[in-house]
VOGU-3710 file (C-alpha; in Angstrom, 3 decimals, decimal comma):
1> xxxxxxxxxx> 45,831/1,155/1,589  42,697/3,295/2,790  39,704/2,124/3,881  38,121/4,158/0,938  39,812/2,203/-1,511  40,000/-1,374/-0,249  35,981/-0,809/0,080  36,030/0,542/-3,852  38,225/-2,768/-4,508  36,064/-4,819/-2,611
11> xxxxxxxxxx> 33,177/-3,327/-4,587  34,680/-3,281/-7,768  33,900/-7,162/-7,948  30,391/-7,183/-7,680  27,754/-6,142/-10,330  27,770/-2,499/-11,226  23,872/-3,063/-11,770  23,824/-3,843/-7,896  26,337/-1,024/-7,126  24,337/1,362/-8,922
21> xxxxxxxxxx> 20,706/0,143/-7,044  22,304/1,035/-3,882  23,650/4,172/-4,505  20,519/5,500/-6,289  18,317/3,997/-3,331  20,397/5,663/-0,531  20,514/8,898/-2,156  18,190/10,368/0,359  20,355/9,198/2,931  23,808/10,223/1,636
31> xxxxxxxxxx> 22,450/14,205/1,178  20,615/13,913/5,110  23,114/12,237/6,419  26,947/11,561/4,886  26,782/15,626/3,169  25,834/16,712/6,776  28,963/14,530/8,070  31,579/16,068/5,306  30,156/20,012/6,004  30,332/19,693/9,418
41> xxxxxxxxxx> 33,776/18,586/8,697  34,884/21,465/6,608  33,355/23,853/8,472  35,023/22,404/12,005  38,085/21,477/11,169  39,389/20,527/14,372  38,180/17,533/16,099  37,075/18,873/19,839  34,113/19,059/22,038  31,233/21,279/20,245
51> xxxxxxxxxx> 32,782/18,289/16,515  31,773/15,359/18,584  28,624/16,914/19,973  27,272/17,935/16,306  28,197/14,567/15,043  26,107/12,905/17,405  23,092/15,205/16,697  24,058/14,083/13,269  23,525/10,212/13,274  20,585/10,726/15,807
61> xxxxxxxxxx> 19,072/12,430/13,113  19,908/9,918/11,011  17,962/7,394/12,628  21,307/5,251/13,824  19,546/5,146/17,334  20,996/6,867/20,814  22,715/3,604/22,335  24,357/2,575/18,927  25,062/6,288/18,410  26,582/6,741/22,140
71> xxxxxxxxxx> 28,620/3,125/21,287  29,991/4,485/18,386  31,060/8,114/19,710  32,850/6,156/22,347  34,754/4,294/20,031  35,231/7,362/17,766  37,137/9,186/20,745  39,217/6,168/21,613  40,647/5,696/17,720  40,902/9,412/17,998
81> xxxxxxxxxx> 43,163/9,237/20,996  45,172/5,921/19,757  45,592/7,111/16,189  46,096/10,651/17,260  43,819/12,060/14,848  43,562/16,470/14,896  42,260/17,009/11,395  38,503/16,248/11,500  38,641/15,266/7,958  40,791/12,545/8,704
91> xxxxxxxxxx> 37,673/10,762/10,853  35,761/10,571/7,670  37,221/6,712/6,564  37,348/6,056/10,578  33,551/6,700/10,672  32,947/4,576/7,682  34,394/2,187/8,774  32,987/1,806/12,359  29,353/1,865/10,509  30,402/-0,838/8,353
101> xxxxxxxxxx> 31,809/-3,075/11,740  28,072/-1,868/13,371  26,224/-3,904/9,964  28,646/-6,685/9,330  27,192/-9,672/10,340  28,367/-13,283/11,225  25,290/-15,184/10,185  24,468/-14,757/6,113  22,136/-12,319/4,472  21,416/-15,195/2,068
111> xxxxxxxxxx> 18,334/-16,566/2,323  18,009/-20,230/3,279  16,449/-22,944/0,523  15,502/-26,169/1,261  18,108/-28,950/-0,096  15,395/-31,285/-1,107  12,173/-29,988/-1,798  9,985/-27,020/-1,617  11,127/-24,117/0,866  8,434/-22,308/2,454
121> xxxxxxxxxx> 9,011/-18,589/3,061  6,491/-16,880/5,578  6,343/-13,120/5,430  4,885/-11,181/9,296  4,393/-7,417/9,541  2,103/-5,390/10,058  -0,077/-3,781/7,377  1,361/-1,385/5,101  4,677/-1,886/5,413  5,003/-3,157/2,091
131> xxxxxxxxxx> 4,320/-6,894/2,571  2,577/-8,145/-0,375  4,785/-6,082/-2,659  8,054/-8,030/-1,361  6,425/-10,999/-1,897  5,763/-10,050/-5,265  9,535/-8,861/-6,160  10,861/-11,475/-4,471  8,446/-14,714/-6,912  9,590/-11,910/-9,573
141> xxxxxxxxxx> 13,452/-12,587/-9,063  13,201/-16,288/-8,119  11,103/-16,529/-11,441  13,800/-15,061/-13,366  16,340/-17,695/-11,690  14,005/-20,564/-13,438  12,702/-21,589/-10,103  8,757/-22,587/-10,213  7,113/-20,375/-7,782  3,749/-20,160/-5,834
151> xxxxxxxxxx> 1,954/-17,455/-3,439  -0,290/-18,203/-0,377  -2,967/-15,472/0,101  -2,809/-15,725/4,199  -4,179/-12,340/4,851  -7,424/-13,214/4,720  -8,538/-10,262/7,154  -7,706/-7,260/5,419  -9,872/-6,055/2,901  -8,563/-6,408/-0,535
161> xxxxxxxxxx> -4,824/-8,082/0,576  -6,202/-11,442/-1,253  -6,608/-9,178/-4,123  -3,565/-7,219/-4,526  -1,320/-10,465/-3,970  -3,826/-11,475/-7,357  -2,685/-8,642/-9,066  0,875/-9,481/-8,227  0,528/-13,561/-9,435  -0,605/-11,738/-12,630
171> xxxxxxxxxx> 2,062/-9,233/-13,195  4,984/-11,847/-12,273  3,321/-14,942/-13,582  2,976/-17,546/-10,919  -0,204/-18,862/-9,221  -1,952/-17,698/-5,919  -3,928/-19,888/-3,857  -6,305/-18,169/-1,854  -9,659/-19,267/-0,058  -12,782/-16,956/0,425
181> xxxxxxxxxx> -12,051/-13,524/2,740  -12,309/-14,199/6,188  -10,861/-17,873/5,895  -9,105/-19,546/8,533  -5,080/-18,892/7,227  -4,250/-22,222/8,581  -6,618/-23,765/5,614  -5,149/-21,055/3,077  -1,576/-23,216/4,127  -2,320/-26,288/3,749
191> xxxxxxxxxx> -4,375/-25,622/0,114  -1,117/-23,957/-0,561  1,455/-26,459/0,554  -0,857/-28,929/-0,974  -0,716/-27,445/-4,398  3,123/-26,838/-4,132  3,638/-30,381/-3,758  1,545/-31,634/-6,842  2,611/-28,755/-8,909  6,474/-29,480/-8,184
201> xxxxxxxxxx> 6,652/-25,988/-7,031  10,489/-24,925/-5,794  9,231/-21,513/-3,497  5,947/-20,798/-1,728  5,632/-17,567/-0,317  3,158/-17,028/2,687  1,616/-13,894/3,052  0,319/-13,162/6,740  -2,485/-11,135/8,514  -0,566/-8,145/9,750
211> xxxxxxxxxx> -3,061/-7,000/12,206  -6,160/-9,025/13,898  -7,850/-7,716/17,182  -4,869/-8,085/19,495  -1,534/-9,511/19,443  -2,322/-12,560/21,213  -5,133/-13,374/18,211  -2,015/-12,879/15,665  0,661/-14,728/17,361  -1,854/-17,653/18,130
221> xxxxxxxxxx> -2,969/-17,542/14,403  1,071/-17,481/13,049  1,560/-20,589/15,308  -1,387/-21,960/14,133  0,031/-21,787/10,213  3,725/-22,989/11,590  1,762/-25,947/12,785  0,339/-26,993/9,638  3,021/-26,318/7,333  5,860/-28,423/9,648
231> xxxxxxxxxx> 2,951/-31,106/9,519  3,541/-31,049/5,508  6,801/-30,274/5,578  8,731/-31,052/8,527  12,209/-28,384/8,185  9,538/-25,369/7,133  9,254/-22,659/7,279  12,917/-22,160/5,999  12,483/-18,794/6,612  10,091/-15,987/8,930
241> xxxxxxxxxx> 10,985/-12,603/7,213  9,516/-9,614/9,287  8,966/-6,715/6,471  9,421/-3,581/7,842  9,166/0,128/6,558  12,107/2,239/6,090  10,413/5,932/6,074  8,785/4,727/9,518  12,483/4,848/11,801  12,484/4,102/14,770
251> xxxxxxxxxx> 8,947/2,995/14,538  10,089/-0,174/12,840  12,610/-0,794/14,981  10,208/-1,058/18,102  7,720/-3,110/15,653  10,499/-5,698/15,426  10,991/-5,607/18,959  7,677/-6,256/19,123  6,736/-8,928/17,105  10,475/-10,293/16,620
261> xxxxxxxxxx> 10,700/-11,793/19,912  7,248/-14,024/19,745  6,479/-15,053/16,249  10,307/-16,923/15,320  11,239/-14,177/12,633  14,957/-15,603/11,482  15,526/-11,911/9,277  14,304/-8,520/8,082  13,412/-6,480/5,376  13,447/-2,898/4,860
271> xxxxxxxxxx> 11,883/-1,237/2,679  11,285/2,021/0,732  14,414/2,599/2,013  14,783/4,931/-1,158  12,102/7,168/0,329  14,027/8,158/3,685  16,652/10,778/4,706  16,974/8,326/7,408  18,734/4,727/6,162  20,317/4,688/9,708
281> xxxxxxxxxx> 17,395/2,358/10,669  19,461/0,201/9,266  22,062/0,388/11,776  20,180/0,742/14,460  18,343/-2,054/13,823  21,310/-4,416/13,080  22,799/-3,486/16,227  19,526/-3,388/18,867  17,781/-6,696/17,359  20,007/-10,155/16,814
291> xxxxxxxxxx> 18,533/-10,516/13,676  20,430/-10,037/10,013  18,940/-7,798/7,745  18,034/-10,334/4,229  16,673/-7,747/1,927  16,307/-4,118/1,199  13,853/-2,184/-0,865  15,492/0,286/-3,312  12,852/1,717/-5,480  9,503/0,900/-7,080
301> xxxxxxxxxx> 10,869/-1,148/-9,877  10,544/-5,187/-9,966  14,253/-5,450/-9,712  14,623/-3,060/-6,808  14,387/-5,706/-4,391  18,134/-6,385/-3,050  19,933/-9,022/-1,197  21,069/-6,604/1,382  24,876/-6,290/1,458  26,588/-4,619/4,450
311> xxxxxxxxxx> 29,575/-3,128/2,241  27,314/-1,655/-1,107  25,182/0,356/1,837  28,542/1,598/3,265  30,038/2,281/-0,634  26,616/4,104/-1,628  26,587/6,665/1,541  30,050/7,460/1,289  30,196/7,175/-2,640  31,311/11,095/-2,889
321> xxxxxxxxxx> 33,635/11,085/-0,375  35,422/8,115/-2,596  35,405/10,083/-5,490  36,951/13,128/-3,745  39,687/10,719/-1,888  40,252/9,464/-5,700  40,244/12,623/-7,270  42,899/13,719/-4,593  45,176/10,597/-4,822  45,476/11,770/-9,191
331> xxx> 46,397/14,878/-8,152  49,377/13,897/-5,935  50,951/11,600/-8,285
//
């Protein structure tokens, strides 16, 4: 069986409302990146020198990142050789299916609850990435599972973040706690955690200063808040999500690097990725940090926000390429 259709079967088992989220999302990145692949293809042919050399530009372009991208041309050349592959078409499922080894993942892209009692989600990043409006998705879809839900208005140094997490309590439903701007975070915590506990709450979600006058100030501060929420609660946080922006590249990826290493992130989250030719962040960053990627942002809707699933991003970029495979197999029979 091909890889093209064991991916489709694979696929075929999970929600076509979810299928369909990742396909629309990485639109932008199928036409810069997967329609470059398949001209290339047809206008090459033959899989030599000047192939490999414009594929490469190729997934540069993309965003995949040069050591991933030299990795993977390596390993491109050697299937070439063992499978004895001349028709450049013929690397198409090949390809796919080395991207899809590059994002699979041993740990789980689930996020992790705690078994008894609240669990205490802290969100870094710096601003504008999209922070606050994660946070907001994310008490949108655990409020549609029935869980009780509350937000922690941490960012108490950027003007008008206590604000537009408001704005989001109001639109999703669910309470914020929040102290006066230019409160100590640590207090904004323990309010927080406070009020989870006599309100029964399952989730809190911790919003973060992205940004205070150097790094040192921030990572001090985030140790500050870890301190005072394992006081309350000894296994939190259950999880440090780093958001990051999509449209950004490799930007994000040295951001992670970054911050990552210093302030106990345990996964990512990309987002806008609807908004960028260049999804290959994805890859890159998958590959150059050891963290799993937990959720991707697919669009502007509330329900956009998307557990992020290594073989759905595969299935949306190559999503034409199935078709044609398909359309191909009907015509042979």
């Amino acid at each position: 069986m091909s890889f093209f259709k064991k991916l489709k079967e694979s696929i075929s088992s999970k929600t076509e409302n979810v299928t369909k989220q990742f396909r629309d999302g990485l639109e932008k990145t199928r036409k810069g990146f997967i329609e470059k692949v398949s001209d290339l293809v047809i206008r090459r042919k033959k899989i030599d020198e000047e192939f490999y050399e414009e594929l490469e530009e190729i997934l540069i372009g993309a965003d995949v990142g040069v050591n991933t991208v030299m990795e993977l041309m390596d390993d491109l050349r050697d299937e070439v050789r063992k499978r004895r592959i001349e028709d450049a078409a013929d690397l198409q499922p090949v390809l796919s299916e080395k991207l899809m080894g590059l994002l699979r993942d041993d740990s789980s892209n689930e996020l992790r609850y705690n078994p008894d009692g609240i669990t205490v989600i802290l969100f870094v990043g710096v601003n504008g990435v999209g922070k606050t409006t994660t946070i907001g998705k994310l008490a949108h879809r655990y409020k549609q599972e029935g869980k009780k839900v509350l937000l922690a208005a941490g960012d108490t140094f950027r003007a008008g973040a206590i604000e537009q997490l408001e704005v989001w309590g109001q639109r999703v439903g669910v309470e914020v706690i929040k102290q006066q701007p230019g409160s100590d975070p640590a207090a904004v915590m323990f309010d927080a955690v406070q009020a989870a506990k006599q309100r029964q709450a399952d989730v809190l979600l911790c919003d973060t200063a992205g940004r205070l006058q150097n790094k040192t100030n921030l990572m001090e501060e985030l140790n500050k808040i870890f301190r005072v929420i394992q006081r309350e609660i000894p296994s939190a946080p259950h999880e440090v999500l780093m958001v990051l922006d999509a449209t950004t590249g490799q930007n994000a990826l040295s951001q992670a690097k970054l911050f990552g290493e210093k302030s106990g992130v345990t996964g990512l989250v990309l987002t806008k990725l609807d908004g960028t030719a260049k999804g290959g962040i994805v890859i890159a960053i998958r590959q150059e940090l050891n963290l799993p990627v937990k959720l991707v942002g697919l669009g502007e809707k509330m329900g956009d926000l998307q557990t992020f699933d290594s073989e759905q991003f595969v299935h949306a970029l190559f999503a034409g390429l199935i078709k044609e495979e398909e359309g191909s197999a009907e015509q042979t029979e």
